[in-house]
C-alpha positions, 0 to 999 in steps of 0.5 A: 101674899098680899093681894089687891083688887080693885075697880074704878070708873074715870071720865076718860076713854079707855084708850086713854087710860090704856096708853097712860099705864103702857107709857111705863117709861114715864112712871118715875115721874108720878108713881110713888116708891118708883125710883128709876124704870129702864126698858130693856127690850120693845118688841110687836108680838101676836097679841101686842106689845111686849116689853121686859123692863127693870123698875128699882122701887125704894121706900126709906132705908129700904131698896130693891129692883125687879125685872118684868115682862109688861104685855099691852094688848089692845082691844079688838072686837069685845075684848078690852083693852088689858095690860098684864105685867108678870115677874122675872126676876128680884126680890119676890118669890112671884108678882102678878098684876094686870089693868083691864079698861072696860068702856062704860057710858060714862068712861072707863072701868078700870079693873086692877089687880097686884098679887105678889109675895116677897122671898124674904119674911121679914120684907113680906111683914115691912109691905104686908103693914103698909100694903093696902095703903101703899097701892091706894097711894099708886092707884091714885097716883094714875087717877091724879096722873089721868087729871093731868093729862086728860083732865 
């Protein structure tokens, strides 16, 4: 049951970095392991945009696809913005993850959290090497992604 947490301030507003991490259409373009993303369904709802996407991940031999429901919620009054992504269906016994973007004086605090579990062990033993890693590697992939688009 790997699980990653971590927080990190960028110059950038947070709608900014809101809007960046929502445009998940666009993450096969600079997220590492993201082979293919495709939407499937876009809908408004009480809260804020709602949207249940596939993404097919692959790293060497290895490839899976997964469905999840994405839920932007943008900020209102001393709520920040938030995006909370919950599994569907795929390879994981569950996967949990969300962006929280608290505004600072000097930008952004962006809150990150993935937890997931692999069905299969030997998937969970493959990931759980490389886990660390692997998100560091992601995370910093939206950070160089920021640079480029608001840099």
């Amino acid at each position: 049951m790997p699980i990653h947490s971590e927080k990190r301030v960028l110059p950038y507003a947070p709608e900014e970095l809101f809007n960046l991490v929502k445009d998940i259409e666009k993450y096969p373009e600079f997220l590492p392991w993201c082979i293919g993303l495709w939407v499937h369904e876009r809908e408004e709802g009480e809260m804020g945009e709602i949207l249940s996407a596939k993404m097919e991940i692959g790293f060497k031999i290895f490839r899976e696809r997964f469905t999840c429901r994405v839920l932007a919620i943008p900020s209102s009054k001393d709520v920040p913005h938030r995006i909370d992504v919950s599994y569907v269906d795929g390879p994981f016994k569950y996967l949990k993850n969300h962006w929280v973007f608290n505004r600072t004086n000097i930008g952004t605090e962006i809150d990150f959290l993935v937890d997931f579990e692999f069905r299969t062990k030997i998937m969970e033993k493959i990931i759980g090497m490389v886990f660390t890693e692997a998100v560091q590697k992601m995370v910093h992939a939206f950070e160089r992604r920021a640079n480029s688009i608001y840099g």
